[in-house]
N, C-alpha and C positions, 0 to 999 in steps of 0.2 A: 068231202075230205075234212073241214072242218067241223062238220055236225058229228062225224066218224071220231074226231082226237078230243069235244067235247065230252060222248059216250063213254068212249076208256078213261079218262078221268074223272069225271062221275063213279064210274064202275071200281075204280081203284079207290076211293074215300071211304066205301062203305065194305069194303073187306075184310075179313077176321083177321090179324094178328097175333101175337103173343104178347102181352105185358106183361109185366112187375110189377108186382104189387107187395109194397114195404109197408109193415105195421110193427110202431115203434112202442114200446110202454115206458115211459121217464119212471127215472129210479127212483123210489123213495127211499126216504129217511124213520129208520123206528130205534128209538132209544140209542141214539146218537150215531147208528149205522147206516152207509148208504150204502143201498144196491144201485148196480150200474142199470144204464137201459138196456132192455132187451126189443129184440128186432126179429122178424122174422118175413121172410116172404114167400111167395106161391105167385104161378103161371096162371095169367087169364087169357083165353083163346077167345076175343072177342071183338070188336069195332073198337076203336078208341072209346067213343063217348059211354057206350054201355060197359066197357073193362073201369072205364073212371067214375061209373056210379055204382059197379058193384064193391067196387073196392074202396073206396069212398064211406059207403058204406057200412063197412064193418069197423069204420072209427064208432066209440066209445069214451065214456069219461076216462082220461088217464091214457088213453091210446088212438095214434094218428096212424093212418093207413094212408097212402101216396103211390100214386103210379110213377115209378122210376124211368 
């Protein structure tokens, strides 16, 4: 019984979900103008830890990408 409630919990950590994935770009400033940030996100169907390095990943200079 307890080797059986250890399995489904194992079983249950490593199952696909949906996350958020927010990528943010801070506004800049050109000739005294500031643009706002812009944000956008998309759906990852994947394990936690692999949705938080795809998405992780497509930060760049100027933009942060965050699982929400």
């Amino acid at each position: 019984m307890i080797a059986a409630a250890g399995l489904m919990i194992a079983g249950m950590s490593s199952c696909k979900k949906d996350y958020t994935c927010t990528c943010t770009a801070a506004g800049v400033t050109i000739f005294g103008v500031t643009t706002p940030d812009v944000s956008s996100s998309t759906t990852i169907k994947d394990t936690k830890s692999n949705a938080k390095s795809t998405c992780e990943g497509a930060s760049m200079e100027g933009v942060t990408c965050v699982i929400d």
